[in-house]
N, C-alpha and C positions, 0 to 999 in steps of 0.2 A: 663554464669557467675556462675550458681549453681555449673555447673560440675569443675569449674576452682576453687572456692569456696572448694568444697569437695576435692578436691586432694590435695590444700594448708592445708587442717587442717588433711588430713593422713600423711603429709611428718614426716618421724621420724627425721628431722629436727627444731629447732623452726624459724617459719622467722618474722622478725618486717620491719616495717616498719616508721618512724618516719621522720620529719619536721624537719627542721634545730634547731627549737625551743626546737625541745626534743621530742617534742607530738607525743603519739604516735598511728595513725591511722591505725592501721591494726597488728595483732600479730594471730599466730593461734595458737592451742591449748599445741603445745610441746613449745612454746615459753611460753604460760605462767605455762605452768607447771615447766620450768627452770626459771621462774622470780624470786622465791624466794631463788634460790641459787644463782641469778645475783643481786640481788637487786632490791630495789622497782622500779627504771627505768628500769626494765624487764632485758633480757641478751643483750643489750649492752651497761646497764651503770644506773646511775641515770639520774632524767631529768635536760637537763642545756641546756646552749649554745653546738653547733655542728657544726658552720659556718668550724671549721678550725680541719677535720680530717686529718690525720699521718698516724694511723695507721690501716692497712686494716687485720690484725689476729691477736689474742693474745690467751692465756691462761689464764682462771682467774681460782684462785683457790677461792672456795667460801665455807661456811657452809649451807649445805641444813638441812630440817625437822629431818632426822636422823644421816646425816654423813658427812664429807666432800666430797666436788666432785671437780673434773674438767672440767672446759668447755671447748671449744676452739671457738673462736666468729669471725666471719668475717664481718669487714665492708665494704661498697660501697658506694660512691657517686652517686647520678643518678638522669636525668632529664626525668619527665613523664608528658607528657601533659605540659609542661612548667613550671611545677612546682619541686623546687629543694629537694630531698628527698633523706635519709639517709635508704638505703637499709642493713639488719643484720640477719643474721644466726649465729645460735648456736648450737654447737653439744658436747651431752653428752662423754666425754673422758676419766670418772672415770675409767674405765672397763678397756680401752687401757694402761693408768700410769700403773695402779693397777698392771696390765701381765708384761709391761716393768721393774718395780722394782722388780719384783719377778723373770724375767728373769735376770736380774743386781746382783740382790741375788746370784743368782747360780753362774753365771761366776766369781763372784769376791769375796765371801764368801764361805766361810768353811762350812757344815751344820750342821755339830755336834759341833763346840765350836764357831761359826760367826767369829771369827776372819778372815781376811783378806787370800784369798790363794795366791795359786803361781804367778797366771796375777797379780793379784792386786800389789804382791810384786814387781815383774820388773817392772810394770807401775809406782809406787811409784818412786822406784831406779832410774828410768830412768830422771824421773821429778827434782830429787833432782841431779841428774849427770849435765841435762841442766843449774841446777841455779849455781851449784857449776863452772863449767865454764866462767859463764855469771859474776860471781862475784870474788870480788877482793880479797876476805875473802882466807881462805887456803881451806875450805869447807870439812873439814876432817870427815869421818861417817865411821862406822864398821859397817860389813854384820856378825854374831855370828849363823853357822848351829846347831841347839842343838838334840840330836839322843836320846831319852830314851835305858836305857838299859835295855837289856833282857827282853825287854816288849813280845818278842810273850811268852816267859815263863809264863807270868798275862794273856795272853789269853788262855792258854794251859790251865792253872791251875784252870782258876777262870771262864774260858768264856770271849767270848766278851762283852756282854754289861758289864761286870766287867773293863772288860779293856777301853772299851769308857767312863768310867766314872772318870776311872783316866787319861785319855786324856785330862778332858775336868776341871778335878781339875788341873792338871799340867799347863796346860793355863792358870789359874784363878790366879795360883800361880807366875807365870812368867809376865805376866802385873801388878800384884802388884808393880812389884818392877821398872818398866820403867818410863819412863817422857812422860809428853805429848806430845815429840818431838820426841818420840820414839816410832815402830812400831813391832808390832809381830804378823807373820801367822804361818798357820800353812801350809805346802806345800804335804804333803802326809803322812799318817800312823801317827807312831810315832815320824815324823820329823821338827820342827819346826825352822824357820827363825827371827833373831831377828835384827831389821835394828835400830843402835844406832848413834844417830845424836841431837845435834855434838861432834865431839871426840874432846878436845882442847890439853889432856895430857893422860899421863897414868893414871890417878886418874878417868877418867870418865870411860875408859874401864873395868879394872880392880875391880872398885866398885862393879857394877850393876851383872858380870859377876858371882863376890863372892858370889855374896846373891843370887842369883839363883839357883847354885847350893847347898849352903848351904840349901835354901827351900826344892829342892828337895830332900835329904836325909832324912826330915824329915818321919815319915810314913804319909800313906793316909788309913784312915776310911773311908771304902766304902761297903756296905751291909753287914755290921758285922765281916769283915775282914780287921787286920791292915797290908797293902800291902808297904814293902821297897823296894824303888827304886832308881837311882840316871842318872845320864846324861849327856853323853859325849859333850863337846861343842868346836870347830873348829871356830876360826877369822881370818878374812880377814880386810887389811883397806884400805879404798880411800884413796890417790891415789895410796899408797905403795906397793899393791899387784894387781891391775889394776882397769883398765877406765872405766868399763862397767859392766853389771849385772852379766853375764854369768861369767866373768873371777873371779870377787870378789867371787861369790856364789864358784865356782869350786875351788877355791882357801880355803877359809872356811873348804868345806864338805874334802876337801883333809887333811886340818889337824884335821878336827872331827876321820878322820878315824885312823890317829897317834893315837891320845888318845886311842880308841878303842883297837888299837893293845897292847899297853901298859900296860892301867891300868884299864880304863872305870872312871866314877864320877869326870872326871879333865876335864881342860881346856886348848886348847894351841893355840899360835898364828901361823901362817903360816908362812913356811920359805922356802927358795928357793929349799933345798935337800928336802920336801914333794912333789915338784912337778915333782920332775924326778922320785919320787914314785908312784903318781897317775898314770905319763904314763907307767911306766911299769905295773900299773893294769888295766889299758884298753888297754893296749897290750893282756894282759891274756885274757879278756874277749871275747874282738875280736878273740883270738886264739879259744876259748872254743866256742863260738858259731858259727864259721864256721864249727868247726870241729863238731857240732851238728847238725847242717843242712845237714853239706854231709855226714852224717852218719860213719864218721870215729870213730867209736866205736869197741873196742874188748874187751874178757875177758880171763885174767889168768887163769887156776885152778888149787889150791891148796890142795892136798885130805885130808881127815880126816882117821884117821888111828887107827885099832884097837892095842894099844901097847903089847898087850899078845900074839896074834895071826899073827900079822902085816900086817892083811889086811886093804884092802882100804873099807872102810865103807861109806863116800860120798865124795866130791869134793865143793869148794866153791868159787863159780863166783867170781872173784877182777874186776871191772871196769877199763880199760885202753885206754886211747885216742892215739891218733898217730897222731903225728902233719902231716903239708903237706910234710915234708920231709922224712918220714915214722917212725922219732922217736918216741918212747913209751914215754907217761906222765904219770907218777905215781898219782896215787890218790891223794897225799898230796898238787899235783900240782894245782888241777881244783874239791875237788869235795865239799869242803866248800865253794868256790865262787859259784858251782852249784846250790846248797841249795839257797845260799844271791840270785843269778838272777833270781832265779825261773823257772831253766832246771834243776834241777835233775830230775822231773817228765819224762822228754824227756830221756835221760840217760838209766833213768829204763828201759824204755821200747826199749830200743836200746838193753839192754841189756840181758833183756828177749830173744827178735827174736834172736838174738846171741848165747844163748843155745838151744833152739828149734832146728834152724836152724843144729846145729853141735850136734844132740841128738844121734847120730847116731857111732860116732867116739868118744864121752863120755862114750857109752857103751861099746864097744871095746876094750879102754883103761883101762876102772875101774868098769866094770861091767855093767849089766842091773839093777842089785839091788842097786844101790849106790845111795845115795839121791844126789841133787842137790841145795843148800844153794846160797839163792840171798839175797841183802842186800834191806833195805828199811831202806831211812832215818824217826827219830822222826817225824819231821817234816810231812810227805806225811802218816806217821803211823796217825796222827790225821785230815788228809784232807780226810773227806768224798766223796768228787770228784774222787780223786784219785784212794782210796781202793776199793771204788765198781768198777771203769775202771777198778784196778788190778784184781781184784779176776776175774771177765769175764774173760780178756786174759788170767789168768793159769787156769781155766776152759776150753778154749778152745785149748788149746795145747792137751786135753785129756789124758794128763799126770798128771796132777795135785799132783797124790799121789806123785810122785817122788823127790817135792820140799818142799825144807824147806826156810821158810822166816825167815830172819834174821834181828831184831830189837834192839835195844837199849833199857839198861830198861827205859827209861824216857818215851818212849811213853807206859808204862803198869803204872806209878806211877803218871803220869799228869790230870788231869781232862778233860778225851775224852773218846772218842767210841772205841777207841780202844780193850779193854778188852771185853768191853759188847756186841759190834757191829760187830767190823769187824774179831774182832780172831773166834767166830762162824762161821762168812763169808768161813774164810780160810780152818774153819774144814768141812761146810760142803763140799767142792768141795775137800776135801782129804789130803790138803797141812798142814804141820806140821810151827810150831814157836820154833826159837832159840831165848834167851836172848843172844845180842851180849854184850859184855864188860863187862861183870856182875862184879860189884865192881869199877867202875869207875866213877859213878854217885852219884845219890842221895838215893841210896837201902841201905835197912839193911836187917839184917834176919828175921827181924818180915814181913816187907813187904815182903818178897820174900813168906812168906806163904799164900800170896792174889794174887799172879802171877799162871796162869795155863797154863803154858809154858811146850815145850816138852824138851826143849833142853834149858842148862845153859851154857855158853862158859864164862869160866874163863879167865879173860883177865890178859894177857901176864905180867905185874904190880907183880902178886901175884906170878908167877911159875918162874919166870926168879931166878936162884940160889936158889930155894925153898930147896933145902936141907944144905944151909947153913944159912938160916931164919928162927927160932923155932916160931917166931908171925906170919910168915904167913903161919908157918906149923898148927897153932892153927886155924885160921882163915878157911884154908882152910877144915882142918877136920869139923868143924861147919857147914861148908856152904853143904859139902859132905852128913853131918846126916838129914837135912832139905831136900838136895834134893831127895835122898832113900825115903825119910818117904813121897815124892808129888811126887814121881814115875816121875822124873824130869831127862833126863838122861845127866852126864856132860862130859865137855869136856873140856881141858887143851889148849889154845892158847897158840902161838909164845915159843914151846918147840924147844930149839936150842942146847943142850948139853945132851952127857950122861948120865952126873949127874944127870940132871930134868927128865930124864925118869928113869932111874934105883929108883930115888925118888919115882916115882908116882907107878912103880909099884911093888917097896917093901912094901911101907907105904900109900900108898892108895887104896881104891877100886873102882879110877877114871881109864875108859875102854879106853877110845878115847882123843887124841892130833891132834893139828895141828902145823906145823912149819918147821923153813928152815931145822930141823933134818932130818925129815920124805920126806919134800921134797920143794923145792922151787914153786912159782906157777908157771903153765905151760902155756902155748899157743898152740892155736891147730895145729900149725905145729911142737910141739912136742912134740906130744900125743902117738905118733909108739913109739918113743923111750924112752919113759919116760915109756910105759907098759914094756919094755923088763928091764928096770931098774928096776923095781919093781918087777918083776919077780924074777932076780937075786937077790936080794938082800932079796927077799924072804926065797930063797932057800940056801941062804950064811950067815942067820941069827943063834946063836947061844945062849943060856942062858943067857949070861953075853954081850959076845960084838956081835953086829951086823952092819952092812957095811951102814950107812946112804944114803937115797936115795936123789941125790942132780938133779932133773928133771929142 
């Protein structure tokens, strides 16, 4: 009896034991230590009448000494010795809820603004799909995808926790203006779902929509910076655009991304020609990501060419895909979607091994000295992941000196590592920096004097009929005396006519062009032929006119 005694009062169980009367003869120590969160009749109840139990478990939720708890209590009828007695356990279950809602938290909340995410939404949608069938009502509700725009530019610029902070004001501002019959997640990034229920007219949609956006133009004061923003937003509605979650939502984000294309800060409803839009973009997509995986990647090159001398000075990789038919996709095809899916990173480096691999027949054709210009997008210019992956692989081609990377000025004007971090990277393993586009962003001349770039590539905008344009002959001279005085060396893009070279090299002391003048880009199956063309026309070259190399 002792030993049966001591093991009932170690059970981390409480167990009672009680009379039909209530009374209760026998409790061991975790039972009365749980009695004051069950009550003064210990954990399974007050004392009363017990002839007529039901219920053999429950959960009570109750207030203990410090906090609320949960129990979960088991009871038992039972006959011992002939006498009829109410057998109870109780077991502490604070700990278990506690894990379980915090486990429910995650799956079905946002953790930086708690709004509801993506399950929660379809589960939501799904629910209110069951009643709107089950009911006689017309059951009309709109799915509104709303996209912030050029929010990764507030990350760029400002950082992320800058940007999580107006993620999580843009939330605060968008349920403002909802009903409590109305629901808003957030489903990923900067993408937010807004479930509007019920539609009865135009006047319920069209309201709520207006003021939303209207909020969001407002600015946002967020650590001493007032950040403008606005938000493209795409509707769908039940039943009009379909039955089900997937179709509505698909339907929505297809005309969020009209807007997008348009104008950005509007709103539009979905219509049947967005949908033969979205599937021609996930035709593309699926085309660009096979062709990513079987590594059907090749590269143009197009030389850069000294115009006094008319040598080839370096060469500059173009990205080009080849569908499964062997057609070539031009860059303007696939390499902004590249970016939006998040394979340019893949790309790059397809197209890395692509030069290495033909280093051999680059030489042959345009020299051993000729640099080698690869593009890097803004974008991967401020992705620390990235840049350190990249600078290893052109460190290990052991060629390093020979390339020049070519950036965009936004990633030298943005707030990142690029300038501080990674352009050092570059230098120490040998490899040079071209400003790609220069004048096509958000540069001025004053900024161009905090850029420590090797190379400025004037984009095509400024030089295209430069001698029949005295502003951009203005322009350009400026941009010329900045770059001499930062030992910055330049170079004229998308030069196509006579005129713009015989310009550049009467009236300028810009050295180097690139363009279909000089030569078209090439492929390396025709790199023989395109040296003997350059050759020729080398030697066929005169003062005034010379024979354009068309490779």
């Amino acid at each position: 009896m002792a030993l049966l005694n001591s093991i009932i009062e170690l059970l981390p169980v409480g167990v009672t034991v009680q009379t039909e009367d209530g009374s209760i003869i026998l409790a061991n120590c975790e039972a009365s230590a749980l009695s004051g969160a069950a009550g003064a009749g210990g954990p399974s109840g007050p004392k009363g009448g017990r002839a007529a139990i039901n219920t053999t478990e429950r959960l009570v939720q109750a207030a203990g000494a410090t906090a609320e708890r949960t129990l979960l209590i088991c009871e038992r009828p039972v006959h011992i010795l002939g006498r009829p007695l109410v057998l109870s356990t109780a077991l502490d279950f604070t700990a278990r809820k506690q894990a379980e809602r915090e486990l429910s938290q995650r799956a079905y909340f946002d953790e930086l603004t708690g709004l509801p995410n993506d399950a929660l939404a379809r589960e939501q949608v799904r629910q209110l799909l069951a009643s709107a069938g089950q009911s006689s009502q017309s059951g009309r509700f709109a799915l509104a995808f709303l996209d912030v725009d050029n929010f990764k530019h507030v990350n760029d610029y400002y950082t992320h926790a800058v940007g999580d902070r107006l993620l999580l004001k843009i939330a605060q501002r968008i349920a403002a203006r909802l009903r409590a019959s109305d629901m808003l997640a957030r489903i990923s990034g900067d993408e937010f779902l807004l479930m509007l229920d019920p539609i009865e007219g135009s006047e319920d949609l069209a309201k709520p929509i207006e003021e939303i956006l209207h909020e969001l133009r407002e600015p946002f004061l967020i650590e001493g910076y007032e950040i403008l923003t606005s938000a493209s937003i795409g509707i769908s509605v039940y039943p009009d655009h379909g039955v089900n979650y997937d179709t509505l939502r698909r339907a929505a984000e297809t005309a969020m991304y009209r807007v997008k294309e348009a104008s950005k800060g509007a709103a539009a409803l979905f219509e049947a020609d967005m949908g033969r839009a979205m599937a021609a973009r996930m035709a593309r997509e699926q085309r660009l990501r096979l062709a990513v995986r079987d590594g059907r990647v090749c590269c143009a090159f197009q030389p850069k060419v000294d115009i006094r001398t008319q040598d080839v000075v370096g060469v500059e990789a173009l990205l080009r895909l080849r569908d499964e038919d062997g057609v070539i996709q031009p860059p303007g095809e696939f390499i902004g979607l590249a970016v939006e899916l998040g394979l340019i990173d893949d790309l790059t480096y397809l197209a890395l091994a692509e030069i290495v691999k033909s280093m051999d027949l680059l030489d042959d054709a345009f020299g051993a000295e000729a640099t080698i210009s690869i593009n890097v997008a803004a974008k991967q210019a401020s992705d620390a992941r990235f840049m350190t992956g990249f600078c290893e692989e052109l460190k290990a081609t052991n060629c390093a000196s020979r390339f020049m990377v070519e950036v965009t000025e936004d990633a030298f004007l943005a707030k990142t590592e690029f300038q501080t971090q990674f352009l050092p990277m570059l230098r120490d393993i040998g490899a040079r920096v071209s400003i790609d586009d220069f004048g096509t962003g958000y540069s001025s001349l004053a900024t161009l004097a905090d850029i420590t770039a090797d190379e400025i590539k004037i984009d095509r905008s400024f030089i295209t009929d430069i001698h029949q344009r005295p502003r951009s002959q203005s322009v350009l001279k400026a941009i010329e005396a900045l770059s001499e005085a930062l030992g910055m060396t330049m170079l004229a893009e998308g030069v196509e006519t006579f005129e713009e070279v015989a310009y550049l090299q009467a009236a300028t002391r810009i050295r180097y062009a690139q363009g279909f003048y000089f030569a078209k880009p090439i492929f390396l199956e025709e790199l023989a032929p395109a040296r003997r063309a350059i050759g020729e026309a080398r030697s066929s070259a005169t003062p005034r006119h010379r024979r354009p190399l068309r490779g």
